[in-house]
C-alpha positions as CSV (number, residue, x, y, z in Angstrom):
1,X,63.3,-147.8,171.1
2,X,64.3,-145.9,168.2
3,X,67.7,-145.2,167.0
4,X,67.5,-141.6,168.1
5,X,67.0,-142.4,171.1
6,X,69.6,-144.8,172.0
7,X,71.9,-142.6,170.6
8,X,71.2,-140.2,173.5
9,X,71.5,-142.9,175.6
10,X,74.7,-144.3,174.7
11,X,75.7,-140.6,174.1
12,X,75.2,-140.6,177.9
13,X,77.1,-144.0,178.5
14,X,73.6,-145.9,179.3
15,X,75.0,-149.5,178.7
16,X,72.0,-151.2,178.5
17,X,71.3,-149.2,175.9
18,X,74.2,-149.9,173.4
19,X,73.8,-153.7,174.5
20,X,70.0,-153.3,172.8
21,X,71.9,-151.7,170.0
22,X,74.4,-154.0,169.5
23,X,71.7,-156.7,169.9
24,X,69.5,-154.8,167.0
25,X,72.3,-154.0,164.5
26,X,75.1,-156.8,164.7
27,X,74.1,-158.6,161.7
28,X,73.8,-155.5,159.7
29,X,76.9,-154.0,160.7
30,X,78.7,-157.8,160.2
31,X,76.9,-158.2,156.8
32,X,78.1,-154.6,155.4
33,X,81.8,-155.4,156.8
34,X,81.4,-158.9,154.7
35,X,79.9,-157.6,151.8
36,X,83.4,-155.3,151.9
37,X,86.0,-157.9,152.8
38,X,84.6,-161.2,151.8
39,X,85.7,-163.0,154.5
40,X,84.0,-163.9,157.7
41,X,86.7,-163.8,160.2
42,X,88.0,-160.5,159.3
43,X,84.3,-159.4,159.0
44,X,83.9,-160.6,162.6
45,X,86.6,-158.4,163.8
46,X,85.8,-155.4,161.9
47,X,82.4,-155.6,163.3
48,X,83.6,-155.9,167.2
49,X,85.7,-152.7,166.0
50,X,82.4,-150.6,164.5
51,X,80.9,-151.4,167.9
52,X,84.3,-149.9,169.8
53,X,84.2,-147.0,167.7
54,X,80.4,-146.1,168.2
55,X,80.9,-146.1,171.9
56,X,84.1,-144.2,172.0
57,X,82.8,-141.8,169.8
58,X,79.2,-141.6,170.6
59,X,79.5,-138.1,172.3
60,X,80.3,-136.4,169.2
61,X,77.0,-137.8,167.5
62,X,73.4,-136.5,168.2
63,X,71.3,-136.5,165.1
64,X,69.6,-138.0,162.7
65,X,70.8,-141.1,160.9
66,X,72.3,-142.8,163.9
67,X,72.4,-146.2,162.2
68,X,73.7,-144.7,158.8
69,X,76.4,-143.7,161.1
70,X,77.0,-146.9,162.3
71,X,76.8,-148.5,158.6
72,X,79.0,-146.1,157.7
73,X,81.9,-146.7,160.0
74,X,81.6,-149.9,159.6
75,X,81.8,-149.6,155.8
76,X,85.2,-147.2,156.1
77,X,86.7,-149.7,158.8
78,X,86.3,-152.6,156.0
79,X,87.8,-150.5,153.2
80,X,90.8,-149.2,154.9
81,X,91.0,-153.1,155.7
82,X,91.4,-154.1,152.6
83,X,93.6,-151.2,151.4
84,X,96.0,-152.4,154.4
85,X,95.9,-156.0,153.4
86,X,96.7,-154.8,149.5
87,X,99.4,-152.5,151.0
88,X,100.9,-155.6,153.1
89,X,99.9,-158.8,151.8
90,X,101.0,-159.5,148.1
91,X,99.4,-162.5,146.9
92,X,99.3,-165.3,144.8
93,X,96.1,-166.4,143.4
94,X,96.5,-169.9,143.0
95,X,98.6,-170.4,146.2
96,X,95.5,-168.8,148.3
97,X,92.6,-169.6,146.7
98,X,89.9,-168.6,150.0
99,X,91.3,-164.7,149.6
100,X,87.6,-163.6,148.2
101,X,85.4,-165.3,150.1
102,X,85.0,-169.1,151.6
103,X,82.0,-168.3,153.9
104,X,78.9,-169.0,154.9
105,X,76.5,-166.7,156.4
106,X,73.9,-167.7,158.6
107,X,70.8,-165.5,159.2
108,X,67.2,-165.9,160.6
109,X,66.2,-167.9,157.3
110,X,68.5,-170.0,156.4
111,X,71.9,-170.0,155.1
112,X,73.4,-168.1,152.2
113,X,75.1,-170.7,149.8
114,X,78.7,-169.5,149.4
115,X,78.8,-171.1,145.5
116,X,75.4,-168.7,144.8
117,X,77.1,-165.6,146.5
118,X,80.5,-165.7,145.0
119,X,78.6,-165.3,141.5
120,X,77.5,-162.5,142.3
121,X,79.8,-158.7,142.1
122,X,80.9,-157.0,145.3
123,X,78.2,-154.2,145.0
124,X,75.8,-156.9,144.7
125,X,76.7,-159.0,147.1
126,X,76.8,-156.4,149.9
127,X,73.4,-155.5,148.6
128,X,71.8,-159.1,149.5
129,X,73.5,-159.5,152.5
130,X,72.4,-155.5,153.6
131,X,68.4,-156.7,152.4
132,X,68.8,-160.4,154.4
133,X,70.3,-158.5,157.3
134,X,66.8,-156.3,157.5
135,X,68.3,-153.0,155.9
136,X,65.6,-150.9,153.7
137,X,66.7,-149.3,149.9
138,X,66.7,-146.2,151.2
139,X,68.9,-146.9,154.1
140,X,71.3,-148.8,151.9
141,X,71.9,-146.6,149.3
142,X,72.7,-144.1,151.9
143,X,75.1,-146.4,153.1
144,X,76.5,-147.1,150.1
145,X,76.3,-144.2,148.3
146,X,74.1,-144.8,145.7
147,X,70.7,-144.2,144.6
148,X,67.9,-146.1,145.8
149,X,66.7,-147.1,142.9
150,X,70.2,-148.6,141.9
151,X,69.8,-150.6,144.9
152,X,66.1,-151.9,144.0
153,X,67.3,-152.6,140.4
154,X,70.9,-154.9,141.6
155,X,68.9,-156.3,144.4
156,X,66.4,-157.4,141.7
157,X,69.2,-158.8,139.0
158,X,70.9,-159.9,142.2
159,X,68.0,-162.3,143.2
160,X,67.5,-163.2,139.3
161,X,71.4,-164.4,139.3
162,X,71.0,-166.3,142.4
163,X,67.5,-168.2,141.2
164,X,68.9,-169.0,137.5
165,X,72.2,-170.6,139.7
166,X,70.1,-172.0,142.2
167,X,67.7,-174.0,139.8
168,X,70.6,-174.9,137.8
């Protein structure tokens, strides 16, 4: 079933039908919220929230672009996250060295080595996680603003970063 669809669906509080797109979107939603806050716990949470905030607000939405919708909560939920946590939490660097990103990320081919990912910039980053997670160019750089040929071009240097570190 297409995105439309369920959006009519869930608009309609079918259940079933945001389970199947829960089921079909997690590890996007989770992968755009880690890209964002580099850390897997708080990514976790952020994505249970996306999936809060799409049913409670599903009514309002009835067009086209349901799952840039979604991305795009989930996106603004992990920013104002991290402007919180800089608002609240002042830091030192050397007494917390994981703020930035111990993780691990497992997806349908394997797992993402945390040394080869923190090499990489945050744009990047959330760029390979968004391509592992099954996301297309086009649907990224509407997600992240940018245009899709920025996205083909960092997802390329990206994957040239990670090779050269890898074979290293």
């Amino acid at each position: 079933m297409n995105f439309d669809k369920l959006a009519i669906k869930i608009a309609e509080r079918d259940k079933s039908a945001f389970e199947l797109l829960y089921e079909q979107t997690r590890r996007l939603v989770f992968s755009v919220c880690l890209g964002v806050v580099k850390n897997q716990s708080v990514a976790e949470e952020l994505t249970q929230e996306t999936f809060v905030t799409v049913w409670q607000q599903s009514e309002k939405f009835r067009g086209k672009g349901y799952k840039t919708w979604i991305l795009t909560i989930a996106k603004n939920k992990s920013l104002n996250a991290l402007k919180k946590n800089r608002r609240e939490t002042p830091f030192d660097f050397f007494e917390n060295e994981s703020v930035g990103g111990g993780y691990e990320v497992d997806v349908d081919t394997g797992i993402v080595l945390k040394t080869a990912l923190n090499s990489l910039n945050d744009e990047e980053r959330q760029i390979v996680l968004m391509r592992t997670a099954g996301m297309k160019a086009k649907e990224i750089a509407q997600a992240l603003g940018v245009p899709r040929g920025t996205v083909s071009w960092k997802y390329t240097e990206a994957l040239k970063k990670l090779k050269k570190l890898l074979e290293e």
